[in-house]
N, CA, C and O atoms as a Tinker XYZ file with bonds, in Angstrom:
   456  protein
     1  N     15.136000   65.650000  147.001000    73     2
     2  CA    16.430000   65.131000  147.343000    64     1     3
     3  C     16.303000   63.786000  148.045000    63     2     4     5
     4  O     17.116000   62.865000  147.964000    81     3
     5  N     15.059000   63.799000  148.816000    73     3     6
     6  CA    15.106000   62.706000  149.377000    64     5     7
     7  C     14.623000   61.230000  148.867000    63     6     8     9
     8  O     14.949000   60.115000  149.274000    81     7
     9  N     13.937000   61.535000  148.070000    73     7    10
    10  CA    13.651000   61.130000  146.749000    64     9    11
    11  C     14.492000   60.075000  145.830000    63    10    12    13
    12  O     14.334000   58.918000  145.441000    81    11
    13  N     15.606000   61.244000  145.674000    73    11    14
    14  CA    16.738000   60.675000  144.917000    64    13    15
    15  C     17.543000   59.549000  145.720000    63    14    16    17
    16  O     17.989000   58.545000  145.164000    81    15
    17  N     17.674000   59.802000  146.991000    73    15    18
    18  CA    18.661000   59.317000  147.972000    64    17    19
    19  C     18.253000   57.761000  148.239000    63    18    20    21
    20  O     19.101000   56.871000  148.274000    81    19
    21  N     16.508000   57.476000  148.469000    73    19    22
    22  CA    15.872000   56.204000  148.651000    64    21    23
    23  C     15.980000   56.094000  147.580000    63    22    24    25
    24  O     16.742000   55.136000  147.712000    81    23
    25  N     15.878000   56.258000  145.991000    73    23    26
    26  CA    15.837000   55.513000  144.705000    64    25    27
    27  C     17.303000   54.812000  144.629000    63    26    28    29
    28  O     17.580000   53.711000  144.154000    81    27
    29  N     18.151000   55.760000  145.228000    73    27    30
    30  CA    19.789000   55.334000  145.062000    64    29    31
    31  C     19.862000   53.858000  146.100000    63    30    32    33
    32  O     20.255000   52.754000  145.723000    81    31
    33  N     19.458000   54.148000  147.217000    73    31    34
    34  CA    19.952000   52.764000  148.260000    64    33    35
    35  C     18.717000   52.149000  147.166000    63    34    36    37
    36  O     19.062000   51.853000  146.022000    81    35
    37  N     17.565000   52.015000  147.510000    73    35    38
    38  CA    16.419000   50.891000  146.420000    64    37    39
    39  C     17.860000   49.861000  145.392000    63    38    40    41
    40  O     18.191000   48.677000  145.468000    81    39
    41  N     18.370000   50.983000  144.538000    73    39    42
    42  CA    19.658000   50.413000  143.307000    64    41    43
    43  C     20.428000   49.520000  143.555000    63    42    44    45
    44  O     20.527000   48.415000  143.023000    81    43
    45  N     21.299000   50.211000  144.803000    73    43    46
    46  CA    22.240000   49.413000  145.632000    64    45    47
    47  C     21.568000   47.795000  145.707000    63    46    48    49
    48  O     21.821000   46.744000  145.118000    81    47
    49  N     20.678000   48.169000  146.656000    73    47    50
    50  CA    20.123000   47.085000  147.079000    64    49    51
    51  C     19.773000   45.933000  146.286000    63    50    52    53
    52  O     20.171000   44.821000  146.635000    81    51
    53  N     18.905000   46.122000  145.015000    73    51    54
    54  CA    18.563000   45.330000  144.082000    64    53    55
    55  C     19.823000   45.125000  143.114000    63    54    56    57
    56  O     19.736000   44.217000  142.287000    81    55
    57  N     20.865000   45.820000  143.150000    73    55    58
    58  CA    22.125000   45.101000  142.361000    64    57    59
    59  C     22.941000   44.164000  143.412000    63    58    60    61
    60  O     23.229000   42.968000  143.368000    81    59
    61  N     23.055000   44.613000  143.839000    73    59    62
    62  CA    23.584000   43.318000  145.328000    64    61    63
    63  C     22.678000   42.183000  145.224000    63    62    64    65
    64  O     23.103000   41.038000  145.065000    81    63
    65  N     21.555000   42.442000  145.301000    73    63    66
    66  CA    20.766000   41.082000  145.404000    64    65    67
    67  C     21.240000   40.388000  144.473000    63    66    68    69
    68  O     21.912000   39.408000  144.797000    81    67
    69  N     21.005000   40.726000  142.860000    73    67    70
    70  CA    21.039000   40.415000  141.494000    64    69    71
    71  C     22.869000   39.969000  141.670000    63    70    72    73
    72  O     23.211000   38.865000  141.248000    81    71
    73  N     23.482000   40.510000  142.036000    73    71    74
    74  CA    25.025000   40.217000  141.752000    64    73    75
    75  C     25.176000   38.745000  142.645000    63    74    76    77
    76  O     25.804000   37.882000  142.031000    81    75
    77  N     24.736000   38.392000  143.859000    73    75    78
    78  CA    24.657000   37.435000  144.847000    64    77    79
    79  C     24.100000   36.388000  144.096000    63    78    80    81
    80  O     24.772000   35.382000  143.869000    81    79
    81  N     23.059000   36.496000  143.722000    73    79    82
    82  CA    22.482000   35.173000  142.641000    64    81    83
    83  C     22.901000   34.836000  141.755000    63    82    84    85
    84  O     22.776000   33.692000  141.320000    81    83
    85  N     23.871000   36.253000  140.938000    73    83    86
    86  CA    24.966000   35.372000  139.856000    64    85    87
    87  C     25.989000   34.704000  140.223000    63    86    88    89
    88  O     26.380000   33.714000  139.603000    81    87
    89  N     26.785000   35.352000  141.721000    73    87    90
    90  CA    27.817000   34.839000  142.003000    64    89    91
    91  C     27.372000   33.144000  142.667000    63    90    92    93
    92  O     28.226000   32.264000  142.774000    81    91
    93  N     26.172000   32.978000  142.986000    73    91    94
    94  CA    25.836000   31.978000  143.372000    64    93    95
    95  C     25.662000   30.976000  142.249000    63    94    96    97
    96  O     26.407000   30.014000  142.066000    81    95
    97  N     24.921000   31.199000  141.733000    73    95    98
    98  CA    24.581000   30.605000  139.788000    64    97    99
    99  C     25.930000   29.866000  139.067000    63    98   100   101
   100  O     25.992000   28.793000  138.466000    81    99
   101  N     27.198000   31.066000  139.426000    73    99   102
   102  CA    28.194000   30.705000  138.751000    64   101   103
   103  C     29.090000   29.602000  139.883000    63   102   104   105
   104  O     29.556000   28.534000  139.488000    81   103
   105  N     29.195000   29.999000  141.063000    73   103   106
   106  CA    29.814000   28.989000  142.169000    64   105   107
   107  C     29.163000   27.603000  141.584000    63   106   108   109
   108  O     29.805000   26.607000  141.251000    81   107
   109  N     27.739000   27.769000  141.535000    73   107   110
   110  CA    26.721000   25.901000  141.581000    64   109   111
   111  C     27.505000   25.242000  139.658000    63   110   112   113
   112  O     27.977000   24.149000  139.345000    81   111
   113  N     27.366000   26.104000  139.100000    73   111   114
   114  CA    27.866000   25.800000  137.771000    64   113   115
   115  C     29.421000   25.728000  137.484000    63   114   116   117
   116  O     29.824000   25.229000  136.433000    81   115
   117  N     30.407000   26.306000  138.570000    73   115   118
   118  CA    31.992000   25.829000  138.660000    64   117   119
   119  C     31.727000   24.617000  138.841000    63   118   120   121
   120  O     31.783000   23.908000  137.836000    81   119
   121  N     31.426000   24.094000  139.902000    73   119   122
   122  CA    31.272000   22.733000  140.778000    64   121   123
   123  C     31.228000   21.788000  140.040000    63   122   124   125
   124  O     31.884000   20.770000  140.259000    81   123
   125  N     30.089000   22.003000  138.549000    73   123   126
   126  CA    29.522000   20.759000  137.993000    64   125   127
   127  C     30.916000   20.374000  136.353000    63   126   128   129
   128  O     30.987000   19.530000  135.460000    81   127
   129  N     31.663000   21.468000  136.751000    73   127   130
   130  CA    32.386000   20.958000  135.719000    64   129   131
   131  C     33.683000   20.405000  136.260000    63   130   132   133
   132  O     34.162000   20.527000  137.387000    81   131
   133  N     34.218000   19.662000  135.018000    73   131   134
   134  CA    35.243000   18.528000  135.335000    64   133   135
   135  C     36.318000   19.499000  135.809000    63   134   136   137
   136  O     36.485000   20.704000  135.621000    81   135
   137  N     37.063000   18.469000  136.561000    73   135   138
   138  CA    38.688000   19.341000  136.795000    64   137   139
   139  C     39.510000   18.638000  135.537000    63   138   140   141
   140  O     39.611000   17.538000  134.995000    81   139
   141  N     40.161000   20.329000  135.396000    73   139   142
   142  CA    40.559000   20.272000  134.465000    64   141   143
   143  C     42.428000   20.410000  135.014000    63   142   144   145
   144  O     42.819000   21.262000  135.812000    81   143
   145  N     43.329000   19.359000  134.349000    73   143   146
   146  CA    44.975000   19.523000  134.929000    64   145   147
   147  C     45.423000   20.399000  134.958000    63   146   148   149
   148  O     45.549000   20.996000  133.888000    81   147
   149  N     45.956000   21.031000  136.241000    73   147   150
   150  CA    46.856000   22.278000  136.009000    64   149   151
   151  C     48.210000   21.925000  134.494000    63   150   152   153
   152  O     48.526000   20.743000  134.362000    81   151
   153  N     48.580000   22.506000  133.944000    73   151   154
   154  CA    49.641000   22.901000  133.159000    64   153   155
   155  C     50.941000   22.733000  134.235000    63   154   156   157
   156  O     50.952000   23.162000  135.389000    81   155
   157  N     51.761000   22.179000  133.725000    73   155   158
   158  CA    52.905000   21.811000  134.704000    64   157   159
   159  C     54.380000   21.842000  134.144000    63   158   160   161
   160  O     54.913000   21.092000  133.326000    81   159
   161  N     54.932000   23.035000  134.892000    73   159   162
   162  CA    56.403000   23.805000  134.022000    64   161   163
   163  C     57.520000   22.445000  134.797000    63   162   164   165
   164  O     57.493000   22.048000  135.962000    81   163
   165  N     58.213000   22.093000  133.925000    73   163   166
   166  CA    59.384000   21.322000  134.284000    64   165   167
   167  C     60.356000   21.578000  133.456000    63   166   168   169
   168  O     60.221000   21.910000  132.279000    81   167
   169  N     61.386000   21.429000  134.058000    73   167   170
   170  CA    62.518000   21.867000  133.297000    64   169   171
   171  C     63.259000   20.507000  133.115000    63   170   172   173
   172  O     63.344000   19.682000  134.025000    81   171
   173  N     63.811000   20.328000  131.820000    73   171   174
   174  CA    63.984000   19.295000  131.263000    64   173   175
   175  C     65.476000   18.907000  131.263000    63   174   176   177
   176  O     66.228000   19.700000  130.696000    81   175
   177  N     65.999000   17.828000  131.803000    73   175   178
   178  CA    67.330000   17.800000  131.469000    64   177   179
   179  C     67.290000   16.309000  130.179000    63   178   180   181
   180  O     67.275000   15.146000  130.583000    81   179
   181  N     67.281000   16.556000  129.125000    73   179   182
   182  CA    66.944000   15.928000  128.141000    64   181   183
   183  C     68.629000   15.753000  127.593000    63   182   184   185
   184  O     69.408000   16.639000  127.238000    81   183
   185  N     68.836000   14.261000  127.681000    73   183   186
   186  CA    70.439000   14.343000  127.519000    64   185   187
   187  C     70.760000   14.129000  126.066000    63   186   188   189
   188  O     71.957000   13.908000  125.887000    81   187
   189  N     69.762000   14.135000  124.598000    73   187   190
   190  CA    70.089000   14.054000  123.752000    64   189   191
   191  C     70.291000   15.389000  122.888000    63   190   192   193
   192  O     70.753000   15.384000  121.747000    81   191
   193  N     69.944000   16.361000  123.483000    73   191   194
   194  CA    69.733000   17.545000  123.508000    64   193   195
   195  C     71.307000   18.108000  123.936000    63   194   196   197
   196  O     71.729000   19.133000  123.400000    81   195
   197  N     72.061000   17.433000  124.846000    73   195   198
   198  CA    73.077000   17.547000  125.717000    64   197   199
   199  C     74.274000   17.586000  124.491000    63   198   200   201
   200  O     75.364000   18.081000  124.778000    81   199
   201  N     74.062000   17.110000  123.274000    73   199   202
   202  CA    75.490000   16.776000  122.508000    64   201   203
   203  C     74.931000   17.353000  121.218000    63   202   204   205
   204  O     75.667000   17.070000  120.273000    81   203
   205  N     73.578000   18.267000  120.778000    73   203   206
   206  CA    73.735000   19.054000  120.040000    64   205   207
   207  C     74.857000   19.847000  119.926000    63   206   208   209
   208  O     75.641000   20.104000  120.839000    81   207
   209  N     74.922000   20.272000  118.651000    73   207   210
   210  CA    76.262000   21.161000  118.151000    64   209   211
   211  C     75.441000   22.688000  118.593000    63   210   212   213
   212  O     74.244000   22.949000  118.475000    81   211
   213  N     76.281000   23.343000  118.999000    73   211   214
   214  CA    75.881000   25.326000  119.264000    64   213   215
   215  C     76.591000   25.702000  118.564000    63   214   216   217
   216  O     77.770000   25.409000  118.767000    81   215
   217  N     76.273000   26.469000  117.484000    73   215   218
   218  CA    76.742000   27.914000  117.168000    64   217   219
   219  C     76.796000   28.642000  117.994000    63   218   220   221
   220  O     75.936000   28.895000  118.837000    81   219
   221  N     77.785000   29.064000  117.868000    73   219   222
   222  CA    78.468000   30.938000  119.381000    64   221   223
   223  C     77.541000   31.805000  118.245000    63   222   224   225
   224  O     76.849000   32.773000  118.562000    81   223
   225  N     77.599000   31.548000  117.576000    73   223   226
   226  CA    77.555000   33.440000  116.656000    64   225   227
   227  C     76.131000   33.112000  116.310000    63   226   228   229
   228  O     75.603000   33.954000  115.583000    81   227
   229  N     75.253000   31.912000  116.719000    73   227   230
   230  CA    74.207000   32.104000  116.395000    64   229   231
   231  C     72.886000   31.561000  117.136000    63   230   232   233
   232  O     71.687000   31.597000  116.859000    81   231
   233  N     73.677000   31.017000  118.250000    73   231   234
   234  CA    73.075000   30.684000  119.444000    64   233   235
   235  C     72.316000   31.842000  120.029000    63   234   236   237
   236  O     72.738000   32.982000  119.837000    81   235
   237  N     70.991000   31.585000  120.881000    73   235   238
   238  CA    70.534000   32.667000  122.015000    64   237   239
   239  C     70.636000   31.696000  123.124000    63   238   240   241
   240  O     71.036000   30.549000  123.322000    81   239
   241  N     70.056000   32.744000  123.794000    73   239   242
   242  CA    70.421000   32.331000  125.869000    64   241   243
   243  C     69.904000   31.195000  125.941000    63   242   244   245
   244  O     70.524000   30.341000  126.574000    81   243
   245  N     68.725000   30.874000  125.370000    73   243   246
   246  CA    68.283000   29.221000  125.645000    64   245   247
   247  C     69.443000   28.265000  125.651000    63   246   248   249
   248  O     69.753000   27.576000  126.623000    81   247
   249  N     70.109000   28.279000  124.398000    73   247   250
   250  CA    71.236000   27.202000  123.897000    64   249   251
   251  C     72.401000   27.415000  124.501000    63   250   252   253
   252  O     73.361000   26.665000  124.677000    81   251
   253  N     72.219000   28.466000  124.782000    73   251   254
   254  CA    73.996000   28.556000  125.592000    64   253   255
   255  C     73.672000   28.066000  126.908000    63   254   256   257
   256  O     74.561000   27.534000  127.573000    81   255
   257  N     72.127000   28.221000  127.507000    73   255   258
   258  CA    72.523000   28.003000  129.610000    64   257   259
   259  C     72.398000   26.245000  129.009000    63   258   260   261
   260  O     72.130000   25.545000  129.986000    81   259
   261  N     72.484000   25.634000  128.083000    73   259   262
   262  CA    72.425000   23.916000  127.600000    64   261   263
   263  C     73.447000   23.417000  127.992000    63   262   264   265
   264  O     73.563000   22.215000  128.233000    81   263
   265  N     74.503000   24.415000  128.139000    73   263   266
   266  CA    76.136000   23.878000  127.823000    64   265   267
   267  C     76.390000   23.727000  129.518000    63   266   268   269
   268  O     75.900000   24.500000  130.341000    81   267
   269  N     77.016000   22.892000  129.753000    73   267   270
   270  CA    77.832000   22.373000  130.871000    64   269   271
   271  C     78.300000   23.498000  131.318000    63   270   272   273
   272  O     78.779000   24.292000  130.509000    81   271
   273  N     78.261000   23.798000  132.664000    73   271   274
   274  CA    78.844000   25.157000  133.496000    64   273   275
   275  C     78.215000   26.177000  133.157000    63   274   276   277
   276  O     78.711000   27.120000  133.774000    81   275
   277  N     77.165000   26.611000  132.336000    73   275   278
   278  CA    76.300000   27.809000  131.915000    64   277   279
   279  C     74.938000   27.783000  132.184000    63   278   280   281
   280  O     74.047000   27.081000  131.705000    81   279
   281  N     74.910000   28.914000  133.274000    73   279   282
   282  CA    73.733000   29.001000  133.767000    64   281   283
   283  C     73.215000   30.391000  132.416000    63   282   284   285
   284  O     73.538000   30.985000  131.387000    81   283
   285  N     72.234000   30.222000  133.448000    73   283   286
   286  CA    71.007000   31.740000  132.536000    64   285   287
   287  C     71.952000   33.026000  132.504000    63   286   288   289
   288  O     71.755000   33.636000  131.453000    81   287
   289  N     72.605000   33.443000  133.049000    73   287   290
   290  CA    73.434000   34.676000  133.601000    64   289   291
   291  C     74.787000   34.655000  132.048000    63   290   292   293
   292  O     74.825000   35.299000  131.000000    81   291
   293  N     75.703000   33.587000  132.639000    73   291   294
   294  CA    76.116000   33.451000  131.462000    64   293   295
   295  C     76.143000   33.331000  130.143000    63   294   296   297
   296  O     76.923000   33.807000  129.318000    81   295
   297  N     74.889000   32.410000  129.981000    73   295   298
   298  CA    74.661000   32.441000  128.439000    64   297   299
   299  C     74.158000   34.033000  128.130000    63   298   300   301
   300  O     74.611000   34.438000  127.059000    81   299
   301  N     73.322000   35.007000  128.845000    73   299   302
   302  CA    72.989000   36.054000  128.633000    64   301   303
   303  C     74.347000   36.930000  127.808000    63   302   304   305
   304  O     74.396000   37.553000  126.748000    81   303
   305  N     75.430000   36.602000  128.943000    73   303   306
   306  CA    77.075000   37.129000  129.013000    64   305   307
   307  C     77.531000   37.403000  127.537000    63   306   308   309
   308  O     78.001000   38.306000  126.845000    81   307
   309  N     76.974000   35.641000  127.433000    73   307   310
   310  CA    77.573000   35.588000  125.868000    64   309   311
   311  C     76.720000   36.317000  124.807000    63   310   312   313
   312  O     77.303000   36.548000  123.748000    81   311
   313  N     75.730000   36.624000  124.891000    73   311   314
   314  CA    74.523000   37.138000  123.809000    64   313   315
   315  C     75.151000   38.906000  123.748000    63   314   316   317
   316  O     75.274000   39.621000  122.754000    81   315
   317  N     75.357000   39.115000  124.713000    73   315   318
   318  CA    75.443000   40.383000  125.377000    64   317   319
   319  C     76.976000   40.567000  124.597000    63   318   320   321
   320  O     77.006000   41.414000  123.704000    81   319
   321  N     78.088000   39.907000  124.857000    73   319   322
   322  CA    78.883000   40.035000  124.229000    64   321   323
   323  C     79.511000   40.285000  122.711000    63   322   324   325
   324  O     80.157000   41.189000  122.182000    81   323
   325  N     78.862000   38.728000  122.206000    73   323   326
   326  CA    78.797000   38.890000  121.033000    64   325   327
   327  C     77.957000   40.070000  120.244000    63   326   328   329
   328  O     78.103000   40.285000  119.041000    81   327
   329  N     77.213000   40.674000  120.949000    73   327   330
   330  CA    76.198000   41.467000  119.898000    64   329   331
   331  C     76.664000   42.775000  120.447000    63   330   332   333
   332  O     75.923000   43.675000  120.053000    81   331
   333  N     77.797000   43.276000  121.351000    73   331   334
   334  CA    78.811000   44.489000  121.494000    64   333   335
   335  C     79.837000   43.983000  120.577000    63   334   336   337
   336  O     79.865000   44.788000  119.645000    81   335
   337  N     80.668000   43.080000  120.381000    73   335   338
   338  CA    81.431000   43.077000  119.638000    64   337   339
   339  C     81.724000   41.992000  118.305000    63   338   340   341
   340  O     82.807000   41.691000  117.804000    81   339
   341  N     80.468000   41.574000  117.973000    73   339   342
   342  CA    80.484000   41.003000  116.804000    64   341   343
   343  C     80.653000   39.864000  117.033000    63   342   344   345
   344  O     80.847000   39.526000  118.201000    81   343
   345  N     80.637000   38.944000  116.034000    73   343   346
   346  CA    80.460000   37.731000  115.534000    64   345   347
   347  C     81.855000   37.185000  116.496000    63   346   348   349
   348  O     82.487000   38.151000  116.925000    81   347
   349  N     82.308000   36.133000  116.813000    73   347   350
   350  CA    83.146000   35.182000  117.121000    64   349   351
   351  C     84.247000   34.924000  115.850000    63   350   352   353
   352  O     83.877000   34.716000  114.695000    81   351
   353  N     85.515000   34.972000  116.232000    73   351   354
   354  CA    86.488000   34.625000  115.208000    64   353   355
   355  C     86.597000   33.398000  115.607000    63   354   356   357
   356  O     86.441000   32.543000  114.735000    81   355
   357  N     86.769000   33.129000  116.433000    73   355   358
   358  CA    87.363000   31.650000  117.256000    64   357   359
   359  C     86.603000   31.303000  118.594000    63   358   360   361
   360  O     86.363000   32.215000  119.385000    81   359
   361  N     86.187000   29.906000  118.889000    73   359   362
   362  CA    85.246000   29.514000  119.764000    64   361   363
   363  C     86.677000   29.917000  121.621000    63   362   364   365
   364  O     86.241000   30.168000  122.745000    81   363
   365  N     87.767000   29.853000  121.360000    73   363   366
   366  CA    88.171000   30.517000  122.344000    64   365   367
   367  C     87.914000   31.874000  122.566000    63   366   368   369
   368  O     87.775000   32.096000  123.769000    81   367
   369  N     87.789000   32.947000  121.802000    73   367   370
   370  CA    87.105000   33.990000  122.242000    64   369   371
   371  C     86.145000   34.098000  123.517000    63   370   372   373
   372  O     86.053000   35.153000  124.145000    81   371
   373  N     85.166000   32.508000  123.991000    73   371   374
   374  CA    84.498000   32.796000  124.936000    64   373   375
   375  C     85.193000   33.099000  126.227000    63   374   376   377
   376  O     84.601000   33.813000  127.036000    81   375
   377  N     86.322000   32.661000  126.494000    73   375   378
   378  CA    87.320000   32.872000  127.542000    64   377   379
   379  C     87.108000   34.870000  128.076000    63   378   380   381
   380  O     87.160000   35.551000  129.100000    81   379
   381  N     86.879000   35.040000  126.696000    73   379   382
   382  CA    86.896000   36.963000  127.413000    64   381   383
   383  C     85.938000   37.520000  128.191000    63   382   384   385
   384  O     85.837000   38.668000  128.623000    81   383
   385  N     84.865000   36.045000  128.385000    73   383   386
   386  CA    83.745000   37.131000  129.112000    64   385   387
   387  C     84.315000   36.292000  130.368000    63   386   388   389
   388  O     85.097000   35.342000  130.415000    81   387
   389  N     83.287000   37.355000  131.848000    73   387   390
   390  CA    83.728000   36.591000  133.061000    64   389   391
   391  C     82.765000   35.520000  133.097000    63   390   392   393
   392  O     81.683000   35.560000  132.510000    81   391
   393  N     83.273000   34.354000  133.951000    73   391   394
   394  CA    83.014000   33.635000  134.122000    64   393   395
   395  C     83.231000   32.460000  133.819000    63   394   396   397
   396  O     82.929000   31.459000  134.469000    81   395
   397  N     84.054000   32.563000  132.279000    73   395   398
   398  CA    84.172000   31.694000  130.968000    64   397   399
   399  C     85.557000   31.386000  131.010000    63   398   400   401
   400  O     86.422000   32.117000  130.528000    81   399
   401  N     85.791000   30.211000  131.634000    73   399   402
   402  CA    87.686000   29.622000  131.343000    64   401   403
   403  C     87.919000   28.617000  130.437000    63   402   404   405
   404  O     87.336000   28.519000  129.357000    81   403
   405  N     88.597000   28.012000  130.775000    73   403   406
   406  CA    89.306000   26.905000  130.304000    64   405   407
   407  C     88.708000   25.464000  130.137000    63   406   408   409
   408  O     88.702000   24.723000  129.154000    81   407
   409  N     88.020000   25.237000  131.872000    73   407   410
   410  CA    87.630000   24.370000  132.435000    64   409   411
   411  C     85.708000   24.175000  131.433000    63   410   412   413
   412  O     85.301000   23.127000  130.931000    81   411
   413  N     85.072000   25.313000  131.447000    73   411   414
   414  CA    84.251000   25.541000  130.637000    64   413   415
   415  C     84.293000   24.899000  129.467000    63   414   416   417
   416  O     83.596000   24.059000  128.898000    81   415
   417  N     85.310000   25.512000  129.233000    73   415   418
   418  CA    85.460000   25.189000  127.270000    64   417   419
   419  C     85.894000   24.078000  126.969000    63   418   420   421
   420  O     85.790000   23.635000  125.825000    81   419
   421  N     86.568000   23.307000  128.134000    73   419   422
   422  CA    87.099000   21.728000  127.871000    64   421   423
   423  C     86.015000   21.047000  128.180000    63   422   424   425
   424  O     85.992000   20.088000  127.409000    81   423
   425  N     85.059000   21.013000  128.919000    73   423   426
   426  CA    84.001000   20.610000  129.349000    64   425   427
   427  C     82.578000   20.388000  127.922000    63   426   428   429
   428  O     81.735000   19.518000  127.703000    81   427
   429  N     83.139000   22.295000  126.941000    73   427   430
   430  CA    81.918000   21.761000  125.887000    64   429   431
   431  C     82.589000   21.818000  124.478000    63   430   432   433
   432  O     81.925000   21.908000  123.445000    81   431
   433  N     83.894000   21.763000  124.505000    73   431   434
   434  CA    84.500000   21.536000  123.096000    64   433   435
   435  C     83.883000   21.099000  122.048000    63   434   436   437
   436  O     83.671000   21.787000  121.049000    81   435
   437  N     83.495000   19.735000  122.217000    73   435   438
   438  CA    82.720000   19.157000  121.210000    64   437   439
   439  C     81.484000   19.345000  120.689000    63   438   440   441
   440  O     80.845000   18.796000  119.792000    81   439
   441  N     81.254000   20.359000  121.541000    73   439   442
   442  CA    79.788000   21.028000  121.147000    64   441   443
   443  C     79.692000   22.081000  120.259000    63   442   444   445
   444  O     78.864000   22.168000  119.352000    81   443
   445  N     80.828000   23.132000  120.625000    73   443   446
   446  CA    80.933000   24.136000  120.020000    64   445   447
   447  C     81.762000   24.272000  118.786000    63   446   448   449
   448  O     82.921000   24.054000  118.434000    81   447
   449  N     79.851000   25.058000  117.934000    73   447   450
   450  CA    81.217000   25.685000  116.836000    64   449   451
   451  C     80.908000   26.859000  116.150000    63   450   452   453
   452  O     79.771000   27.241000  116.431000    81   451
   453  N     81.553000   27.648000  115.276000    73   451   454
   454  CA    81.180000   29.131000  115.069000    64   453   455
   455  C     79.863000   28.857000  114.001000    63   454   456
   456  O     79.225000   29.808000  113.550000    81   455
């Protein structure tokens, strides 16, 4: 038993060692390589993008939070809507979800169309 017990720490011991010299090996070999640019999320207010035409009935949440007064929540509203009750007859229809008035829809008239 006792046997077993010194062969076991001996293991320990010599994998620790062995793991320390890789982690060291690999630290000296991070170092020597270039930095490389983080990736960098920006959100774009791209104003030619701004007077694309939307389809209601065929738009997703991306294209709808595009529109003037529509955040992420809303355009969801509308996805959510349309796909409980079908396709859009008329671009005033958006008026039925909350959030969605008048002021909205005068704001993206020219944008929208079925």
């Amino acid at each position: 038993m006792k046997i077993i017990l010194f062969v076991s720490l001996l293991w320990c011991a010599i994998s620790a060692s062995a793991n320390t010299e890789y982690d060291r090996q690999y630290r000296d070999w991070k170092q020597k390589q270039p930095a490389v640019p983080q990736a960098r999320v920006t959100q774009t207010t791209d104003k030619s993008s701004a007077n694309a035409k939307i389809s209601i009935n065929q738009a997703d949440q991306h294209a709808f939070a595009k529109m003037s007064g529509i955040g992420d929540k809303k355009a969801q509203a509308i996805v959510d809507y349309r796909t409980e009750h079908g396709p859009f007859k008329q671009v005033d229809e958006l008026k039925k979800i909350k959030g969605i008035g008048d002021k909205i829809l005068e704001k993206n008239k020219d944008r929208l169309v079925l």
